[in-house]
N, C-alpha and C positions, 0 to 999 in steps of 0.2 A: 388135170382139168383147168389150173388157173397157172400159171405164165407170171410168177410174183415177180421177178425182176423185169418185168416192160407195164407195170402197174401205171396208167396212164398215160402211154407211151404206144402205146400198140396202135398198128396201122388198120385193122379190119377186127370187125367182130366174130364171135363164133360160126356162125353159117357163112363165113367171108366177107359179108357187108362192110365196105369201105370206112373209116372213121377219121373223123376230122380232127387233126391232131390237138387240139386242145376242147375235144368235146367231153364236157363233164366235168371238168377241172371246178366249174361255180360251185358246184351241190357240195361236196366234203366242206367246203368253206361256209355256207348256208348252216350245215347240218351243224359242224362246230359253234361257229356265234349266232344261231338261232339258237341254238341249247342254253347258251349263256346268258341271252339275251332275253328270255322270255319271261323270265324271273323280275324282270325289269316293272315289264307290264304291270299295271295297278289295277284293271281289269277282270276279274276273272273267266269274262268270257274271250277277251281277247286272248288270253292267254291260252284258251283250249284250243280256239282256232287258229293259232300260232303253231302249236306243238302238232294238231293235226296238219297242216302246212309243211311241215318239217318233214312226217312221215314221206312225202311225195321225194323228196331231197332224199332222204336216206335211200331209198329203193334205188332212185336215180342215180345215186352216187356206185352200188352195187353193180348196174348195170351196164353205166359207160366209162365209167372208171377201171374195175378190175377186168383185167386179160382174160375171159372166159375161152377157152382155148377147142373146146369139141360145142357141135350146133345144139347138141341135147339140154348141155350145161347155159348156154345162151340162151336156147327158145324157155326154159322154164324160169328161168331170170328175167326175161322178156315178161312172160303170165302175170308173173308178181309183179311187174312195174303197174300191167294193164291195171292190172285189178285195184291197185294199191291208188291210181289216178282217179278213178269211176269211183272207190269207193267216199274219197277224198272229198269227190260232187256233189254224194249223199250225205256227207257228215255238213256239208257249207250249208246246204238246203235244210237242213234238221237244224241249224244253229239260229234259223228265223220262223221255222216252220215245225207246227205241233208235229208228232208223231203218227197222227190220222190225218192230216191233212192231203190234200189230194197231190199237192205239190212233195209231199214228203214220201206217198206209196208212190208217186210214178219216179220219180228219183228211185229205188229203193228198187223198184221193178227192173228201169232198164240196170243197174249194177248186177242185182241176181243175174239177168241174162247174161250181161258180157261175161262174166266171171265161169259160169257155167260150159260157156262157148269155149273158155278159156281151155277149160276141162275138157272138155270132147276131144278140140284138137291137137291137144297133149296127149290124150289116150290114143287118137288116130294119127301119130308121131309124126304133126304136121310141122312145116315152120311158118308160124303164126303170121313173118311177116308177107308171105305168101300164098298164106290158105285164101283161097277167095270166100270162103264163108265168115272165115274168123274178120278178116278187111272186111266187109260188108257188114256186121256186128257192129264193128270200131265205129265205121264211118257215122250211122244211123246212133246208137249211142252216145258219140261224141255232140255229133247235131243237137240233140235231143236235149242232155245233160248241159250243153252249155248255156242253149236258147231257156231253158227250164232255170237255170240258176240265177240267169240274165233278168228274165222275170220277175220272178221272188226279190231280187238285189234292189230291182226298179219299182216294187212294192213298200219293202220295209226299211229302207236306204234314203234318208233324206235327198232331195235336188240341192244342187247337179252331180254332189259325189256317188248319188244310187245309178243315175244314169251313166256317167265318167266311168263307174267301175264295169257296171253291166257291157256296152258297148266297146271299152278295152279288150275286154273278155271275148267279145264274140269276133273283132276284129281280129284278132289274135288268132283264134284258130283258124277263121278267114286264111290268115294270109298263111301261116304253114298252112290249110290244105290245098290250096290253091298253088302256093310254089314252092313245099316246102317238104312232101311228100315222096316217097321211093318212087311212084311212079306218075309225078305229076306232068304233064306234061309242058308246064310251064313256067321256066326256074328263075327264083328271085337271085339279080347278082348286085344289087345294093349293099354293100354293109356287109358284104361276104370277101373271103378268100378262098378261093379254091382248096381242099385239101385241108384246109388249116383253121377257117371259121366260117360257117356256113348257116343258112336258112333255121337248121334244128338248134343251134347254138344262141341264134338272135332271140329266139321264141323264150329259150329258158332265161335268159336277161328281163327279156320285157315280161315273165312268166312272174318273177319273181316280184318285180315293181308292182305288178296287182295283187301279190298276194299280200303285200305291204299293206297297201291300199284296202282289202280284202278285212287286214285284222282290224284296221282302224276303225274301219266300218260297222264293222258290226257292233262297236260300243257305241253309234249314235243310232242305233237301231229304231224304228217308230213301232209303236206295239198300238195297231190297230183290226181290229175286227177282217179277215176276210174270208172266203169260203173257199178260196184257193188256198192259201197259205196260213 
């Protein structure tokens, strides 16, 4: 099932999807001196939202790091990353947002679905990144969850770093899906190498600089009255 001696090294993923030779290599190094690192924090909320930040890293490190070698063992390594990302959106949104907040059940709604979807097309031994149900899930949740956290950030987030962080964030996904996507039709070759460092690889760099951004934030939090959040 795992291919231990080509451990970061392997040319395609389990269902053959092509891999860019140094994709993933960031997260193991994340996950390592984020661990160490968080103990640092004097914060206690940053520190939550830190380690939850990390979660997303470790998944990610599982997923394009180790040589999964049959599509089965891939696509459900795959479920876990999805789920592991959506639910990441909910815990960011609950870090500013009561528990009944409306901003807190529609976060909490769209993750039940993807997660759920997750589960159909695993049981319907799809590969998730071809199911056009499960893609159409992703897309519509992703939209959702990021304009939704974007919100919230630009609510309880001092200016200009509520805005700076929020519009990072939507930019970002912007631009993977737009040219960064299996079947996008329109590919970013900035800052890329073919084969070697690509569109998905820039994302998790600049992924990482907002989630920096992300822990900081949340300890100048404004704790104001609203009926959204």
């Amino acid at each position: 099932m795992v291919d231990w001696s080509r451990i970061g090294r392997h040319a395609q993923y389990g269902n053959g999807l092509k891999r860019a030779k140094y994709r993933g290599w960031l997260y193991p190094v994340v996950v390592v001196l984020g661990s160490l690192g968080v103990n640092l924090l004097q914060d206690q909320r940053r520190r939550s939202l830190a380690r939850t930040n990390i979660v997303v890293y470790v998944f990610g490190s599982i997923l394009h790091v180790i040589p999964w070698e049959t599509p089965r063992a891939y696509v459900l390594v795959l479920a876990a990353d999805f789920c592991a990302i959506t639910g990441v959106y909910t815990t960011h949104v609950r870090a500013y947002c009561r528990s009944t907040a409306p901003a807190s059940t529609l976060s909490l709604w769209m993750t039940t679905t993807l997660i759920l979807v997750q589960f159909v097309s695993l049981l319907r031994k799809r590969d998730l990144q071809y199911d056009q149900m499960n893609r159409a899930v992703r897309v519509l949740c992703g939209f959702g969850q990021n304009f939704l956290l974007a919100a919230v950030e630009v609510l309880r987030i001092p200016p200009p770093l509520g805005w700076g962080v929020a519009l990072s964030k939507v930019l970002l996904f912007l631009y993977f899906f737009v040219g960064g996507r299996l079947d996008s039709k329109f590919k970013w070759t900035f800052g890329t190498v073919p084969g070697v460092w690509e569109v998905h690889d820039n994302v998790h760099v600049l992924a990482l600089v907002i989630h920096l951004a992300q822990v900081y934030a949340v300890g100048l939090e404004r704790r104001e009255e609203s009926a959204f959040c």
